[in-house]
N, C-alpha and C positions, 0 to 999 in steps of 0.2 A: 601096925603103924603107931611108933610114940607119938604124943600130944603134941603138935607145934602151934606158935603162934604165928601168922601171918602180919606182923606192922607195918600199915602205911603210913604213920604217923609225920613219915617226913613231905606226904604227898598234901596237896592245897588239904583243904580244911572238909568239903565236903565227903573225901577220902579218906579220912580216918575212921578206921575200925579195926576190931579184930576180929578173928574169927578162928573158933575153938574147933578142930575138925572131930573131937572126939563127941562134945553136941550135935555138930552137925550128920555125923551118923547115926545118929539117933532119931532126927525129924522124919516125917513123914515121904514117902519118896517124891511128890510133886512139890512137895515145900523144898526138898533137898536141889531136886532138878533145877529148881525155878533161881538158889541161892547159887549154886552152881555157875549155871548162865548168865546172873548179874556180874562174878569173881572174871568169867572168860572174859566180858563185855567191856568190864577195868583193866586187866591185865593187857588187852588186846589193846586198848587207846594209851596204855602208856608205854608200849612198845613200839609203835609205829613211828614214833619219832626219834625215836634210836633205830631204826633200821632205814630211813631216810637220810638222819643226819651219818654215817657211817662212812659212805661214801664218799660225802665233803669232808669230812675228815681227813680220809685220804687222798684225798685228792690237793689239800691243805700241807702234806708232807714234802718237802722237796729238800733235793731228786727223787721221783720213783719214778722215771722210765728215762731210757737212755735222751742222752743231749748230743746234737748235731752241733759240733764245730765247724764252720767254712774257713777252708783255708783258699783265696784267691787266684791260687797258682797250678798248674798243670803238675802230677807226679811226680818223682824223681828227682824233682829239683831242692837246694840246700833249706828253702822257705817249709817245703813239705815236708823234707825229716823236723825239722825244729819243730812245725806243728803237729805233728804224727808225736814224738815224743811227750809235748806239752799234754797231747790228749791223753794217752798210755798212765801218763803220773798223775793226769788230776781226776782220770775212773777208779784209782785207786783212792783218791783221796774222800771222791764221792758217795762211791758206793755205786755207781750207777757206769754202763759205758761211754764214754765220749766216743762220738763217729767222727771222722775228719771225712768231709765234704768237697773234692776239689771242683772249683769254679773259675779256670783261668781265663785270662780276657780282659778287657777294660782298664787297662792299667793295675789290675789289683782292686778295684774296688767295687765286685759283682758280689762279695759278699755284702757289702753297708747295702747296696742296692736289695738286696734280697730283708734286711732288716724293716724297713719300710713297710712291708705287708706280712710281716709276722710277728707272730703273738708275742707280748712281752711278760710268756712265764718260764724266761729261762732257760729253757727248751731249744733254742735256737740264736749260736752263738757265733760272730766273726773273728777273724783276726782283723785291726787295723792297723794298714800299711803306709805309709805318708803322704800318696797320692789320694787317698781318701781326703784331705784336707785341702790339696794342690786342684784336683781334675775338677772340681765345680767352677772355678776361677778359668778354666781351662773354654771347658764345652758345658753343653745343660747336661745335669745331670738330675736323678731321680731322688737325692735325697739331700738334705742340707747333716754337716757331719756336726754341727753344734745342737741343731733343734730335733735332730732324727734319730741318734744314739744315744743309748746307756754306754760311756767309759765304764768299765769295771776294773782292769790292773792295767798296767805296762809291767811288762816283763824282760824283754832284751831290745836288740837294736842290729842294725846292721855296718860290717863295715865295707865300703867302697874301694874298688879298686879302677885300675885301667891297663888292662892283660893285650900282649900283641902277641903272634906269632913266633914262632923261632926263627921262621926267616925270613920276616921283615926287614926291610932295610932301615932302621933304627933301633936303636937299645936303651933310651932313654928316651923320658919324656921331651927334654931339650931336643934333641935329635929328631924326634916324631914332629912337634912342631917347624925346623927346617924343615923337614921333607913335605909336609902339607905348605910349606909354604911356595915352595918350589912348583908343588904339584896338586895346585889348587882341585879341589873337586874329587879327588881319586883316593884320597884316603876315606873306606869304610868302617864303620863301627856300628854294633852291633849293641842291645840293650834288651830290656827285656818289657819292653813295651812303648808308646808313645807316650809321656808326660809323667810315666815312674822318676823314681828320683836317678837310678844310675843315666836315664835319658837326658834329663833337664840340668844334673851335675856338669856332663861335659856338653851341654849347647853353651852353659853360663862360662866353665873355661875357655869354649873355641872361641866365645863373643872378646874376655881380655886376650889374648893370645892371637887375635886377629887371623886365624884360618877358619877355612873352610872345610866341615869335615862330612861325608853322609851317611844320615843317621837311617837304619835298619831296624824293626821293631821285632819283637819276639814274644812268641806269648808266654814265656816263661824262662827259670835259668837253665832248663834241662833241655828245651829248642838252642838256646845261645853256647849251652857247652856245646856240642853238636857244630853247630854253625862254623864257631871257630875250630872246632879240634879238623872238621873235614876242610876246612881252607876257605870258606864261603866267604867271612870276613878277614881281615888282617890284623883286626883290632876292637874288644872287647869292654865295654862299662857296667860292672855288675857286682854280686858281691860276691860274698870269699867261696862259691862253690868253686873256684880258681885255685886257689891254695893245696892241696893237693898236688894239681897239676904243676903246677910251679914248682914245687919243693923236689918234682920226678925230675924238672928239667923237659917238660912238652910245652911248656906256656913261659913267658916273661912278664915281669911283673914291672910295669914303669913308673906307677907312682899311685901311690893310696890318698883320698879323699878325705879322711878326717882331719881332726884338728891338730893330733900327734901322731907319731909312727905307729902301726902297730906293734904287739909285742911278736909277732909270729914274724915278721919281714924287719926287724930295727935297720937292716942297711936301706931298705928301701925310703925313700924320701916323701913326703908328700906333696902332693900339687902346690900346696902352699911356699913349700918348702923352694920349692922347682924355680919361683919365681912369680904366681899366678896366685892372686887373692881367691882362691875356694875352696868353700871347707864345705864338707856335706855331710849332716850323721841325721841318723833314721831310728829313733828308739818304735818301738811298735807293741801292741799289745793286744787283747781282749777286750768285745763292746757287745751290744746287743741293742734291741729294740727301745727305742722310747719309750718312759714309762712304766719302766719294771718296778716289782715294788723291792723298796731295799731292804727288806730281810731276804732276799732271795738274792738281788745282789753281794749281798756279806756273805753270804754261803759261798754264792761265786768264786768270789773276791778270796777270800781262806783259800779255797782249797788250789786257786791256779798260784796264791804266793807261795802257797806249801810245795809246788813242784821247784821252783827255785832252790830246794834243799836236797832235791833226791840227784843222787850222783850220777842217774842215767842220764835224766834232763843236761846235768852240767858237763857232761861230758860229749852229748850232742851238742852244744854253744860251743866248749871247747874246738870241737873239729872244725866248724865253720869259723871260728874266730869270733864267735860275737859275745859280746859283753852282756852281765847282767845290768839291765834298769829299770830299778823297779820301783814303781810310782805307785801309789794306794788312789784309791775310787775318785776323792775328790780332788788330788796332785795332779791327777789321770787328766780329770773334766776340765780343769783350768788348763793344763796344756793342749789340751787338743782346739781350746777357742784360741788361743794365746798363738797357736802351729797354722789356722785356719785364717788369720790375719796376716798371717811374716808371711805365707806363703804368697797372697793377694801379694804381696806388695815387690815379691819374687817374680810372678810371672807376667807382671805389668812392666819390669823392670827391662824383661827378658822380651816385650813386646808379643807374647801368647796370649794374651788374655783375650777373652771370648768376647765376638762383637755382639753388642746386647741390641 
């Protein structure tokens, strides 16, 4: 063994020494034992907190274990590929897997519901859908969506239609109105829940347009495609998992809900268009628990903007028709109080609002 020195010099002060092991072979054995013993005794106390803190460390990294995305909707439906996608491109961005969690039911808003009692490290993530802002104004619900989520992005939105049958007796929205008015009570439609927005879009049309129409709920758009395709209802409020159908010639499309044509349908007109003041558009995106700390939001926040860029994600938005919109953390937070008021003042309008 060559001569080493051992330097603690960088250790407190009572630590500093050295110690020449070539002397030290030389001492006597119970002198050497005893110097020995003292070396283990230093060495032993200042590694103990390196093999404590080690752990916190890692556990200070994030992501290191997969994150649960909920999406609010039952499989199959146009909400679940967009979210299935979104997860796909931001486990790649992460490092880590995203699970897509489905939770349908409640209008869409069993994921915020589920944010409430879980931890805010990240780990567990919703989509928010616009009834998350709407249904507390509605019924009680479990969570307030200003004082009980982290907003982290917005990322697209949805677009609104209003799909009938091929062999209804109408082919226009103009036409569908006639006929509900002739035939109060008998014309059905179909949504994809109680107080979602394709619900509450045509209660607010039937309200100017003065018919009567009955609303059917569904817990998803993949129960509604079904619905209509097998003949259950006549007439359909939801968004563009429709389009396909349409475009084969199995669905008619009477009139779209936003504020312009789409670019997928430009003959088609919109409600507004029709004659009827309603416009309904649904941007949605990424939230989480209360409280998260924002460095772990920014990580977030990166990596679901960065799917915005990968051509799989945009070519799943293209299929459904939905637009990119994309709002950063604190755009996010101020629209979603700003969306959680218009809405109040929406469903008081509409005479829903929850008797307190």
């Amino acid at each position: 063994c060559t001569s080493r020195n051992l330097d603690f010099s960088a250790q407190p002060k009572f630590l500093n020494m050295t110690i020449d092991l070539q002397t030290l072979n030389k001492t006597p054995d119970a002198q050497r034992r005893k110097t020995l013993q003292g070396m283990a005794s230093i060495l032993a106390g200042m590694s103990a907190p390196a093999l404590i803190s080690a752990p916190a460390w890692a556990q200070d990294k994030f992501p290191s274990k997969p994150i649960t995305l909920i999406a609010p909707w039952p499989p199959g439906g146009s909400s679940d590929a967009v979210m299935r996608a979104f997860a796909e491109s931001a486990s790649r961005a992460l490092g880590v897997s995203v699970i897509v969690d489905n939770r349908p039911g409640a209008g869409g808003t069993l994921g915020a519901t589920a944010m409430v009692n879980a931890r805010p490290d990240g780990y567990t993530l919703t989509q928010l859908p616009l009834g998350v802002y709407r249904l507390p104004h509605m019924q009680k619900m479990p969570f307030d969506p200003v004082k009980d989520l982290t907003h982290i992005a917005c990322l697209t939105g949805y677009t609104f239609g209003l799909v009938a049958t091929m062999d209804a007796p109408f082919k226009t929205l103009k036409e569908m109105v006639a006929y509900a008015k002739a035939n109060p009570g008998k014309v059905e439609y179909g949504s994809t829940g109680t107080g979602t927005t394709p619900h509450l879009a045509i209660e607010e049309f039937s309200q100017k347009a003065g018919i009567e129409l009955n609303h059917i709920p569904y817990k998803g758009s993949a129960e509604l495609m079904q619905a209509i395709l097998g003949g259950h209802i006549r007439v359909m409020s939801g968004t563009t998992e429709f389009a396909p159908l349409v475009k084969e010639g199995k669905l008619r499309l009477l009139a779209t809900l936003g504020r312009n044509r789409t670019k997928a349908f430009p003959d088609i007109p919109t409600v507004k268009e029709s004659g009827w003041d309603t416009i309904t558009e649904s941007p949605f995106g990424i939230g989480g628990p209360k409280g998260m700390d924002p460095a772990v939001v920014r990580v977030l926040h990166d990596a679901f903007k960065k799917t915005l860029e990968d051509p799989k994600v945009l070519d799943t938005l293209d299929r459904f028709f939905q637009p990119v919109i994309y709002m950063g953390t604190e755009e996010y937070t101020r629209y979603g109080a700003r969306t959680f008021e218009a809405e109040r003042a929406t469903i008081e309008r509409l005479g829903l609002a929850k008797k307190s």
